[in-house]
VEXDRENLO-471965 format. One record per atom (N, C-alpha, C, O): residue in three letters; x negated, y negated, z. Coordinates in pm, whole numbers, plus 50000, padded with zeros to 5 digits. Layout:
<nodes>
("ALA",(X,Y,Z))
...
</nodes>
This chain:
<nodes>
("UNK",(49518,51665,48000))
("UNK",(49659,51636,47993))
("UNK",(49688,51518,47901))
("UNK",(49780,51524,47820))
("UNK",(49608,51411,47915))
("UNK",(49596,51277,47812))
("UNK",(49600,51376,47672))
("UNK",(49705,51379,47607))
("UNK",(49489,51450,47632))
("UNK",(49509,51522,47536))
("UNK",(49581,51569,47480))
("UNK",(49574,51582,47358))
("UNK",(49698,51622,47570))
("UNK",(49791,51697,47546))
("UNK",(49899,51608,47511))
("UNK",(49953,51636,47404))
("UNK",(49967,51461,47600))
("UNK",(50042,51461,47563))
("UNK",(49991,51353,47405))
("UNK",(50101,51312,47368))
("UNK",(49943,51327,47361))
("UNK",(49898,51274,47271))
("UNK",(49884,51340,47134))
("UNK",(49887,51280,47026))
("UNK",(49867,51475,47154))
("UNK",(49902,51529,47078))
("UNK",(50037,51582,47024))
("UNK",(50063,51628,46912))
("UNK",(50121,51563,47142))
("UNK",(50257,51571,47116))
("UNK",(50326,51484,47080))
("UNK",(50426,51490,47008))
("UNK",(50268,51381,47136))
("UNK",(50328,51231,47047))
("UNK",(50298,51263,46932))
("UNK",(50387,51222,46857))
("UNK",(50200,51328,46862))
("UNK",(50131,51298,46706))
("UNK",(50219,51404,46641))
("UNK",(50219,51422,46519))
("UNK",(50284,51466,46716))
("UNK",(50342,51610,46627))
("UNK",(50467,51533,46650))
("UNK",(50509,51493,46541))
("UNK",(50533,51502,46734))
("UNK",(50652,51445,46745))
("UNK",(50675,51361,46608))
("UNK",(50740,51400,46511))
("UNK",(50585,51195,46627))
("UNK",(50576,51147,46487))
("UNK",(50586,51203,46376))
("UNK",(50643,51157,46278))
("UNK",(50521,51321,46387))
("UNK",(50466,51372,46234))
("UNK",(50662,51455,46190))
("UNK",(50706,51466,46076))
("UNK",(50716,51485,46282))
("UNK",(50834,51575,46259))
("UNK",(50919,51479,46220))
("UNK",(50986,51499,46118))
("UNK",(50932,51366,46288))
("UNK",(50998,51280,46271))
("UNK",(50998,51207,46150))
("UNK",(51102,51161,46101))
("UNK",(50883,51194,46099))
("UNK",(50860,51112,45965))
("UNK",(50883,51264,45852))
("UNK",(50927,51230,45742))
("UNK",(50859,51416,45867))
("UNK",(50931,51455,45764))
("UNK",(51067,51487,45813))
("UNK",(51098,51598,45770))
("UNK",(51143,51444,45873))
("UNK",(51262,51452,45875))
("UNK",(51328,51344,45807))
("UNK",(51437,51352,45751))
("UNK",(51254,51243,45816))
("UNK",(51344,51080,45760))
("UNK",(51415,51112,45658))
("UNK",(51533,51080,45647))
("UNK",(51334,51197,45551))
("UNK",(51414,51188,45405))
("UNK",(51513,51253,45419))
("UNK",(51610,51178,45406))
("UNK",(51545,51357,45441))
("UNK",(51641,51433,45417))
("UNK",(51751,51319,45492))
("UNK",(51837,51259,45426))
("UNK",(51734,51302,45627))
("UNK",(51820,51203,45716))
("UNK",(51845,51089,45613))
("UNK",(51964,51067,45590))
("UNK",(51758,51015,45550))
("UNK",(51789,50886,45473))
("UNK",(51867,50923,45348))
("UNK",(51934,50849,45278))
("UNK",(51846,51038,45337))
("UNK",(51937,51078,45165))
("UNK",(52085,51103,45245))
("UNK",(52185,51052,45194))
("UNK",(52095,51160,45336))
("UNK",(52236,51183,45420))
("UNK",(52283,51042,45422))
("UNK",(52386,51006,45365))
("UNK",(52202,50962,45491))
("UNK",(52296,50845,45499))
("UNK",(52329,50773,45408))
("UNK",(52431,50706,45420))
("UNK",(52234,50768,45269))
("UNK",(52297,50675,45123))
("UNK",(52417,50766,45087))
("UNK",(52528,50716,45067))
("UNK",(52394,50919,45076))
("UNK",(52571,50957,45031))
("UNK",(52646,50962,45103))
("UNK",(52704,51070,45103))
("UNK",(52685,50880,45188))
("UNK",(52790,50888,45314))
("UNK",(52813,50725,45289))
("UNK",(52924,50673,45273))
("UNK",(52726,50677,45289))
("UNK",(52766,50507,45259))
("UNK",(52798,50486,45129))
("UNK",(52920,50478,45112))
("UNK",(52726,50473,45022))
("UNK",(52689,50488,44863))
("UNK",(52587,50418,44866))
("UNK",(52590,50367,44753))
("UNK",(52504,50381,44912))
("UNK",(52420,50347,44864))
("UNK",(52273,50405,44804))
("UNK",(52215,50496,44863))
("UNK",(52227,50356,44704))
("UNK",(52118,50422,44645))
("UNK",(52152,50582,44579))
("UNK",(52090,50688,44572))
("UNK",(52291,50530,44534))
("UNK",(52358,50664,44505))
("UNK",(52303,50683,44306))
("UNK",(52383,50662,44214))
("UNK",(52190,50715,44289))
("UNK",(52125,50699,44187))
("UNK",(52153,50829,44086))
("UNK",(52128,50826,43965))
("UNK",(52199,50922,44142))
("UNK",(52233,50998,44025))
("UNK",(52360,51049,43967))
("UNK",(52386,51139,43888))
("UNK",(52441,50947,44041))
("UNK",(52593,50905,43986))
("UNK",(52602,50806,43904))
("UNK",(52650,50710,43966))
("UNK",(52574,50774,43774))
("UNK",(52621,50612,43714))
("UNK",(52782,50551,43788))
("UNK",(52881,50623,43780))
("UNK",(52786,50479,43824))
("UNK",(52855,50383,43838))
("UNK",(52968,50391,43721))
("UNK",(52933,50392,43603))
("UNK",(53110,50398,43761))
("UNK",(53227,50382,43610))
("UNK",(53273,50282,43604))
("UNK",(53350,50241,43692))
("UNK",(53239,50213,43498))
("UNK",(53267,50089,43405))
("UNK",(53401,50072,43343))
("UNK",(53443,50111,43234))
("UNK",(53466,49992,43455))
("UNK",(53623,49967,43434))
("UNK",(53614,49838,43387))
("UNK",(53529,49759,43429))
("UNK",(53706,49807,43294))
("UNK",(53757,49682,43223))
("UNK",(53848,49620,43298))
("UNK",(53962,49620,43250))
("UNK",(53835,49575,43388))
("UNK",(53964,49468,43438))
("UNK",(54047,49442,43366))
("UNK",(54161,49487,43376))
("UNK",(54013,49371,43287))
("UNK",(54133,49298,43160))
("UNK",(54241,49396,43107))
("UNK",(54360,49371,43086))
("UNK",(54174,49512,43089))
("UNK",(54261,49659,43027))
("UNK",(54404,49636,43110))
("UNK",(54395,49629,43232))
("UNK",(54567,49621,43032))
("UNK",(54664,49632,43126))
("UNK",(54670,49798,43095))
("UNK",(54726,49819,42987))
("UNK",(54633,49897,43152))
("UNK",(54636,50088,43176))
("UNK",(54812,50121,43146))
("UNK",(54864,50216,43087))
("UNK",(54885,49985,43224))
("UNK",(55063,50016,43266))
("UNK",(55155,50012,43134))
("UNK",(55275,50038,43125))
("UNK",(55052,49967,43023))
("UNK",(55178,49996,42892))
("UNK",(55126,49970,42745))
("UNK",(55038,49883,42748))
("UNK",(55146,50007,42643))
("UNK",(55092,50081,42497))
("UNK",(55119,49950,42401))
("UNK",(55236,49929,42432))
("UNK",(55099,49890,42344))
("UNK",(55138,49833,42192))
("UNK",(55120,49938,42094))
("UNK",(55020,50002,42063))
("UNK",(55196,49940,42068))
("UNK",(55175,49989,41898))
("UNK",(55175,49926,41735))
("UNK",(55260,49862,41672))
("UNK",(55054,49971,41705))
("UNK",(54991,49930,41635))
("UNK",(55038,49965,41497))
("UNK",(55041,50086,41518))
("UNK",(55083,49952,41354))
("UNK",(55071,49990,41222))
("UNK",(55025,49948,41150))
("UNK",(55072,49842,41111))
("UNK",(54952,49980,41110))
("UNK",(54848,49947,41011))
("UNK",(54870,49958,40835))
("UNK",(54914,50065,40791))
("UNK",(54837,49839,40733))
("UNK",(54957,49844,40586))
("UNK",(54823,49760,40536))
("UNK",(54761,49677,40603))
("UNK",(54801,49793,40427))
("UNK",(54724,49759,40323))
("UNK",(54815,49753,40175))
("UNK",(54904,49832,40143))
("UNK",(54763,49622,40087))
("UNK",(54811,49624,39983))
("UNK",(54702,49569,39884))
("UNK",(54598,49535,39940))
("UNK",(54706,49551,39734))
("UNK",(54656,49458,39638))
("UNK",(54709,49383,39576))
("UNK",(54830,49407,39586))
("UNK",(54693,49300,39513))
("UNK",(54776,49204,39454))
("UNK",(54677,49189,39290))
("UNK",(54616,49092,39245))
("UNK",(54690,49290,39250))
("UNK",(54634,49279,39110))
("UNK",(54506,49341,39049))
("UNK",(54458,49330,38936))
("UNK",(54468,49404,39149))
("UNK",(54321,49439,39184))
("UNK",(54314,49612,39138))
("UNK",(54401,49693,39172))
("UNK",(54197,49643,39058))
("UNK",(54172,49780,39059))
("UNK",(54118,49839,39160))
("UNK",(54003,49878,39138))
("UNK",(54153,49855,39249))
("UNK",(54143,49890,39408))
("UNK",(54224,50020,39474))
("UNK",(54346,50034,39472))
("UNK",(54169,50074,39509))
("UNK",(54257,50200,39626))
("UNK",(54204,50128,39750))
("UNK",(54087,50098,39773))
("UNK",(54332,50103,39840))
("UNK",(54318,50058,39949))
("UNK",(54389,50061,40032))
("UNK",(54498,50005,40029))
("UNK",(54337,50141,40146))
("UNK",(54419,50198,40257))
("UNK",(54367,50210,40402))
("UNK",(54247,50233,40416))
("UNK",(54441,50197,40505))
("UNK",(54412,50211,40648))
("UNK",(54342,50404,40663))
("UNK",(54395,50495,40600))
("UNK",(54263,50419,40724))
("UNK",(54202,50528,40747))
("UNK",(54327,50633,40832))
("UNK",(54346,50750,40800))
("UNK",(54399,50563,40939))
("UNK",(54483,50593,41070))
("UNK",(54627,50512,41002))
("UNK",(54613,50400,40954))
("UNK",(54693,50546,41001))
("UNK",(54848,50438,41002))
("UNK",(54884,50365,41114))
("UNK",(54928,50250,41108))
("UNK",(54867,50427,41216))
("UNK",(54896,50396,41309))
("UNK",(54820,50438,41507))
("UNK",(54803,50549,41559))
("UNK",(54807,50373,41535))
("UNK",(54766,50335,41653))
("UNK",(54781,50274,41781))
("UNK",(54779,50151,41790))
("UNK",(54797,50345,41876))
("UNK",(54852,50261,42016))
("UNK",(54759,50257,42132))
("UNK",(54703,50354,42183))
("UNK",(54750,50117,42172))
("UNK",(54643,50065,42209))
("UNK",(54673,49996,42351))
("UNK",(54788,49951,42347))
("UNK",(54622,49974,42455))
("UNK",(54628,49915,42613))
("UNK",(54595,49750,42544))
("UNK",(54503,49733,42464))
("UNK",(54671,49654,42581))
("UNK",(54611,49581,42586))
("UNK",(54528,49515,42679))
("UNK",(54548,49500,42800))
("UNK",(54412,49470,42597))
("UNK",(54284,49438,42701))
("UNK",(54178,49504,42631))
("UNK",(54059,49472,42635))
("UNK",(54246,49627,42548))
("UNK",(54123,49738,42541))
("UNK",(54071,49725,42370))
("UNK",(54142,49743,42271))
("UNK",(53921,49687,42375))
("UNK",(53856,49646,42263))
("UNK",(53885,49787,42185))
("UNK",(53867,49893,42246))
("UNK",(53948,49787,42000))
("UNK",(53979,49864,41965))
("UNK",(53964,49871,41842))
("UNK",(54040,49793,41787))
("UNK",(53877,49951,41745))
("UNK",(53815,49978,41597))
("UNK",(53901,50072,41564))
("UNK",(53939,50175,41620))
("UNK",(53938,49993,41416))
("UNK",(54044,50094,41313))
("UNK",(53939,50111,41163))
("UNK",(53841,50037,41160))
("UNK",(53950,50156,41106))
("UNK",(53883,50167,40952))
("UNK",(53981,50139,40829))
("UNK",(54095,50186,40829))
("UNK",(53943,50077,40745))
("UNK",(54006,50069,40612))
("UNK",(53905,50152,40505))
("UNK",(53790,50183,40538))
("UNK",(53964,50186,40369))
("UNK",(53901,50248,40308))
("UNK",(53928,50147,40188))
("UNK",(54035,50086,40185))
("UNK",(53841,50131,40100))
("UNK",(53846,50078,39972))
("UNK",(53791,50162,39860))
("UNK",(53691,50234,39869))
("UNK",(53866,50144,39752))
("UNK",(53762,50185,39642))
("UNK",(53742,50130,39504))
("UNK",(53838,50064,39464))
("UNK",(53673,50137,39448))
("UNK",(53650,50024,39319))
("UNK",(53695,50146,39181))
("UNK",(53612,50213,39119))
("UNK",(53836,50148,39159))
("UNK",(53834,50220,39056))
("UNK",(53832,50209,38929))
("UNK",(53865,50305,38860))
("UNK",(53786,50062,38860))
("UNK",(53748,50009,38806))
("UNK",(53603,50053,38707))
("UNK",(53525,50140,38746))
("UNK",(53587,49987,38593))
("UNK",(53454,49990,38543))
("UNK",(53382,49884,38541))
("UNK",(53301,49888,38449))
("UNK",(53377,49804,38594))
("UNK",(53298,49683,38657))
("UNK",(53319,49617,38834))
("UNK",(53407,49657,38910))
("UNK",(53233,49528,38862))
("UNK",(53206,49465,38987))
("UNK",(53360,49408,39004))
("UNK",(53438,49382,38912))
("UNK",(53379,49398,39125))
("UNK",(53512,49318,39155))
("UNK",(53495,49282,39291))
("UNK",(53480,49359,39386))
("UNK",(53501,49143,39291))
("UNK",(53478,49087,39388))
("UNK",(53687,49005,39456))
("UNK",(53768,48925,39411))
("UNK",(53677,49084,39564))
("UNK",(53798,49077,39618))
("UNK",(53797,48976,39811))
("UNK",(53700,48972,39887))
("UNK",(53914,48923,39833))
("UNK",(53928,48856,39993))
("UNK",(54050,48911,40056))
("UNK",(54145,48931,39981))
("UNK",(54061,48935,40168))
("UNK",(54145,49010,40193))
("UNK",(54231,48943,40335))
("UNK",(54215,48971,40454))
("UNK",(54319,48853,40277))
("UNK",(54427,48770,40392))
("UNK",(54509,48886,40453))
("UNK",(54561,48974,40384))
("UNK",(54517,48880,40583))
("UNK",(54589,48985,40668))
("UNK",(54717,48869,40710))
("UNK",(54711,48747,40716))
("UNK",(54833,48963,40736))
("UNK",(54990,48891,40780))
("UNK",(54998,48966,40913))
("UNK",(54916,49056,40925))
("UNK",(55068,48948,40999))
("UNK",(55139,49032,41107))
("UNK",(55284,48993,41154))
("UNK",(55320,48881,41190))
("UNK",(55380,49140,41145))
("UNK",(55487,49167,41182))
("UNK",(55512,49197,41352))
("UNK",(55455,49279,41423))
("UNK",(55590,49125,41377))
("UNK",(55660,49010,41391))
("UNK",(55543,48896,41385))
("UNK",(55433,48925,41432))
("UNK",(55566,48765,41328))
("UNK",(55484,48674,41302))
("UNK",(55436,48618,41431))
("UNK",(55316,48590,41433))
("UNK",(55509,48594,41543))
("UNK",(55456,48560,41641))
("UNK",(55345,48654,41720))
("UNK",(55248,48624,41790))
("UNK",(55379,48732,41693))
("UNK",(55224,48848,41729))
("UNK",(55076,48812,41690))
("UNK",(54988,48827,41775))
("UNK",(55044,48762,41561))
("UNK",(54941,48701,41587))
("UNK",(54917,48595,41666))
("UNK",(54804,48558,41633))
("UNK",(54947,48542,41729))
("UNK",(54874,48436,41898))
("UNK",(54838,48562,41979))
("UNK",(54770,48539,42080))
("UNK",(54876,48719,41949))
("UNK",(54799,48787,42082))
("UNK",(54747,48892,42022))
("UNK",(54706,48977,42101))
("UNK",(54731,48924,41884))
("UNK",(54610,48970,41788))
("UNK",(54463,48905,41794))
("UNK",(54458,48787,41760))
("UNK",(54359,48957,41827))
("UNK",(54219,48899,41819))
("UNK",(54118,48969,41762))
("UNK",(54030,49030,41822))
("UNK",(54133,48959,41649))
("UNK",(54022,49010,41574))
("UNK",(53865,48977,41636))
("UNK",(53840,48857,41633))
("UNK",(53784,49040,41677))
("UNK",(53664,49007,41694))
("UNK",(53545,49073,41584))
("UNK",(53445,49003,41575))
("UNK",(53545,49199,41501))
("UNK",(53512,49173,41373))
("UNK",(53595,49239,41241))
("UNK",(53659,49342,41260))
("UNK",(53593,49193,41144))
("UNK",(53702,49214,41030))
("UNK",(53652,49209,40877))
("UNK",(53607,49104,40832))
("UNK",(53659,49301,40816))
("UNK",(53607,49277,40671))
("UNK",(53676,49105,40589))
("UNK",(53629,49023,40509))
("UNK",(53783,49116,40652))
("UNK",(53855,48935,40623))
("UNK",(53784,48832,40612))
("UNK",(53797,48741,40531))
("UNK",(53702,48844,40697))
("UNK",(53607,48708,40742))
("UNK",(53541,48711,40590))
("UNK",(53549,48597,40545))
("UNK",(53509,48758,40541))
("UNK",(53408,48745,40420))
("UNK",(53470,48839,40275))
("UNK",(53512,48954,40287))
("UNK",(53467,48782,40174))
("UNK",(53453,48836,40065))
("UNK",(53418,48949,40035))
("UNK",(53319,48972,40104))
("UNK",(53444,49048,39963))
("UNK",(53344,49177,39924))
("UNK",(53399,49226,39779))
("UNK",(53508,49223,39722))
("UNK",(53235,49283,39744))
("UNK",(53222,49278,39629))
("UNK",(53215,49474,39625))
("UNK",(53171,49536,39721))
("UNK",(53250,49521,39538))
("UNK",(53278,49641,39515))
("UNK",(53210,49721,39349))
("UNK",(53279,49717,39247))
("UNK",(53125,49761,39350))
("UNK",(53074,49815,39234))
("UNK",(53170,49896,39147))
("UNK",(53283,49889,39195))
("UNK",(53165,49994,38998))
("UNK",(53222,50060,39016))
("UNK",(53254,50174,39062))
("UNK",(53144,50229,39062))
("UNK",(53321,50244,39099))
("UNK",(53297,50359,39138))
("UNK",(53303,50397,39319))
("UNK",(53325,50501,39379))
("UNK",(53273,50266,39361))
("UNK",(53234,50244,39505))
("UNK",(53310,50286,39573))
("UNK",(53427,50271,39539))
("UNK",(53283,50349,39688))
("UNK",(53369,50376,39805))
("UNK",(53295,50281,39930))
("UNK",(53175,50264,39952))
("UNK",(53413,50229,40001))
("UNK",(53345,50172,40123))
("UNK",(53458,50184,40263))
("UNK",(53577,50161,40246))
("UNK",(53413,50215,40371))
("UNK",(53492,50235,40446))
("UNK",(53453,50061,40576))
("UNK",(53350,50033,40637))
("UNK",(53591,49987,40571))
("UNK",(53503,49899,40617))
("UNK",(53610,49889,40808))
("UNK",(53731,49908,40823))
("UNK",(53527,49861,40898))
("UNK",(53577,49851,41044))
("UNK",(53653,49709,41054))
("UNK",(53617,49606,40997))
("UNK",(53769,49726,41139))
("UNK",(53846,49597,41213))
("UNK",(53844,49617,41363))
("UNK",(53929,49686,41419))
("UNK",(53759,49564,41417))
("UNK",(53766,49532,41570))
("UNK",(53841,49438,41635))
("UNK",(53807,49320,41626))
("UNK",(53935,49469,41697))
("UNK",(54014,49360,41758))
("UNK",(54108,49402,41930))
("UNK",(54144,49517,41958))
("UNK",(54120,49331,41983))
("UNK",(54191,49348,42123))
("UNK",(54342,49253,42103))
("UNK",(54347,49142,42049))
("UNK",(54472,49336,42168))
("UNK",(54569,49289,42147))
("UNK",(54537,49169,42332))
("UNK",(54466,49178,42432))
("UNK",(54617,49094,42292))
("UNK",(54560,48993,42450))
("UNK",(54662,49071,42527))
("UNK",(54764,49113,42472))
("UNK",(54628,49096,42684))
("UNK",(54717,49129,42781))
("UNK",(54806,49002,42802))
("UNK",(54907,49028,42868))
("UNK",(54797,48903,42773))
("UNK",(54905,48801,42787))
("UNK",(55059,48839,42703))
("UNK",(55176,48828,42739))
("UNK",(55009,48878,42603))
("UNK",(55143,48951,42512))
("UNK",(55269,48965,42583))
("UNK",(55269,49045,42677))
("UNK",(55345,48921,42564))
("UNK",(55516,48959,42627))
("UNK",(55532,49113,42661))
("UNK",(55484,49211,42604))
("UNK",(55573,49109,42714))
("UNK",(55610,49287,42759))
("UNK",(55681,49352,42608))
("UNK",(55647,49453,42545))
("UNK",(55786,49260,42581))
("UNK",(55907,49308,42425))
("UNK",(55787,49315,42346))
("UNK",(55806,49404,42263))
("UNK",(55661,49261,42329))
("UNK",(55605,49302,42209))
("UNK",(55538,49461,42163))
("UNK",(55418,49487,42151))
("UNK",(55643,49548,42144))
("UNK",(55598,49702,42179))
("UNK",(55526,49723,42035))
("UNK",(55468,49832,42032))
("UNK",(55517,49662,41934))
("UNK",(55509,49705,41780))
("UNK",(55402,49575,41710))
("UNK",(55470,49477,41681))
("UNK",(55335,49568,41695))
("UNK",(55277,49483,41580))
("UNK",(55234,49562,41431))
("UNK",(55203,49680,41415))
("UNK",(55245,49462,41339))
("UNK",(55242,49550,41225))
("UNK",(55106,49431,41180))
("UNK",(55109,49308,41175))
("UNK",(54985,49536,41152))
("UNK",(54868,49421,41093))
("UNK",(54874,49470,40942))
("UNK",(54852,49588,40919))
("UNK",(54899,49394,40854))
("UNK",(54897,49372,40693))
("UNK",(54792,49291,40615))
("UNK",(54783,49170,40632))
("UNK",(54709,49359,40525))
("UNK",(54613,49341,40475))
("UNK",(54643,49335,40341))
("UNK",(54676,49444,40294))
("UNK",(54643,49208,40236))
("UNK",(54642,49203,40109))
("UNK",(54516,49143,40047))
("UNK",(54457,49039,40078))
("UNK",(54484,49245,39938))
("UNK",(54365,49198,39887))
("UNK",(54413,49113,39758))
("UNK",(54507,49131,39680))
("UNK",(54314,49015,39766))
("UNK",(54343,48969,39580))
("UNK",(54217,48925,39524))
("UNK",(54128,48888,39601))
("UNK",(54199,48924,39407))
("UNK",(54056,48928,39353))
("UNK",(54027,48790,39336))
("UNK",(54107,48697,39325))
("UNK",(53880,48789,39334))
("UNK",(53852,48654,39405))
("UNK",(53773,48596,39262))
("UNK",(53665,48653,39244))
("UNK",(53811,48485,39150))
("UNK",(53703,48481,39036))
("UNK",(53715,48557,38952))
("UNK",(53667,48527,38843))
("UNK",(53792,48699,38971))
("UNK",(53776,48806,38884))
("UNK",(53642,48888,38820))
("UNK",(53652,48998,38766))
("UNK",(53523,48816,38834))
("UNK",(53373,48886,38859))
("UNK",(53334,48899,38981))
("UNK",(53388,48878,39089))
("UNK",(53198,48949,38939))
("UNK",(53118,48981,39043))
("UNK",(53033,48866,39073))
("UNK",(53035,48786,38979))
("UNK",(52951,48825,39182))
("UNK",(52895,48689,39211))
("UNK",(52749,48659,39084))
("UNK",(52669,48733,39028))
("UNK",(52767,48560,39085))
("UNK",(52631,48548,38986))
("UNK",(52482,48597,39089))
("UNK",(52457,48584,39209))
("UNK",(52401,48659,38964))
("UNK",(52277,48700,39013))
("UNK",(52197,48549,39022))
("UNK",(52231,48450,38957))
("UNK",(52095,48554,39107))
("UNK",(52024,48418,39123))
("UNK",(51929,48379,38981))
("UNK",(51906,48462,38893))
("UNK",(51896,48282,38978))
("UNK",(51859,48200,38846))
("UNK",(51707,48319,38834))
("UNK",(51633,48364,38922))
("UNK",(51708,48332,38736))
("UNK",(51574,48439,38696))
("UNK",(51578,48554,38667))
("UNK",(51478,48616,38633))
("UNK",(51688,48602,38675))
("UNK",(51757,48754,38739))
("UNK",(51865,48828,38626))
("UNK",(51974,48771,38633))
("UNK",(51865,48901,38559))
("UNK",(51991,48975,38539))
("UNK",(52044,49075,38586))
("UNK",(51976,49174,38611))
("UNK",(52178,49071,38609))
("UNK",(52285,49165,38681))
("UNK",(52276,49279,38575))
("UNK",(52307,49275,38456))
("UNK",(52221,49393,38659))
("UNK",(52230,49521,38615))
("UNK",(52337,49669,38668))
("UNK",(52287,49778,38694))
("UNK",(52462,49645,38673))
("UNK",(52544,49781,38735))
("UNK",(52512,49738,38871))
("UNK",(52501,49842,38936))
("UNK",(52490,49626,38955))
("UNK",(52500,49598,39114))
("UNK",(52366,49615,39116))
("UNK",(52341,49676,39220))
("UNK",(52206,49581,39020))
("UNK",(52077,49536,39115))
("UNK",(52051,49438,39040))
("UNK",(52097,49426,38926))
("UNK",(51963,49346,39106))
("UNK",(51949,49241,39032))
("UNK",(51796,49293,38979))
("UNK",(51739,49390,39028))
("UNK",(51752,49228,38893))
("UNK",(51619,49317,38804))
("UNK",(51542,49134,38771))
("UNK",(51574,49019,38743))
("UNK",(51479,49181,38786))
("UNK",(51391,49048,38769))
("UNK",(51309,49067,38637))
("UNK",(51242,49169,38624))
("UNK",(51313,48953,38517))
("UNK",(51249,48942,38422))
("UNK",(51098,48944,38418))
("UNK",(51029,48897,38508))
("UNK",(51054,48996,38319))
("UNK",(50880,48959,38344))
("UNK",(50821,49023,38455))
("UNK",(50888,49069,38547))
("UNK",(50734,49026,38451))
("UNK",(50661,49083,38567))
("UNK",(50524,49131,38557))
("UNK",(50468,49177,38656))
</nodes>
């Protein structure tokens, strides 16, 4: 009888321990936990979801052999919500042209809640001929923005910077955009 019930303890255990899993997977999807083959959705707090800015987008030159234009005209955006537009450039020119490109915004008080975080602006660019370049503006309008601000207008003027292309480094001649090194 010792035998016996001892062996029923051992079968008991044994049922019990393959039952756990199924029982332990019941209870993580009923709680969430260890809920591993759902990713988790990655909400932005900051995002206000309750209302749109709109965005227009205006490119110009100021002297420059350049085609230059917004990819999109226009765009409406949550503020909060990190947001990439494209510009297009092109060098229609027969030489290097090295151009900077100061941006304005309509209504002027709109830039305090414009934030560029990256922008072809920040830096100079130099354009071969012939070149096409499509370059990104990353920026978030701030949710602080006034409610009336329904419209910003971001304006991009290029103007040529020097009127060449940058000097090649001492040793070097500028060949059509490579630098070629003498001697060798």
């Amino acid at each position: 009888t010792l035998l016996l019930r001892l062996s029923v303890v051992a079968l008991g255990m044994f049922a019990f321990g393959f039952a756990l899993v199924p029982f332990y997977e019941q209870i993580c999807r009923v709680t969430g936990l260890r809920d591993l083959d759902r990713p988790a959705a990655a909400v932005n707090t900051q995002v206000d979801a309750t209302r749109t800015v709109r965005i227009e987008l205006d490119a110009n030159t100021h002297g420059m052999p350049w085609r230059f234009a917004p990819v999109e005209r226009v765009v409406d955006v949550h503020p909060g919500a990190v947001t990439q537009v494209t510009y297009e450039m092109v060098n229609v020119s027969d030489r290097p042209v090295v151009g900077q490109a100061i941006p304005s915004y309509g209504p002027q008080h709109a830039s305090r809640y414009f934030q560029k975080l990256d922008c072809f602006c920040f830096a100079t660019q130099t354009l071969q001929p012939g070149e096409v370049r499509r370059m990104p503006v990353v920026f978030v309008v701030d949710p602080a923005a006034p409610a009336d601000l329904a419209t910003i207008t971001l304006s991009y003027t290029f103007f040529e910077v020097g009127g060449k292309a940058a000097a090649a480094p001492p040793g070097t001649q500028q060949l059509r955009g490579q630098s070629v090194g003498q001697g060798g």
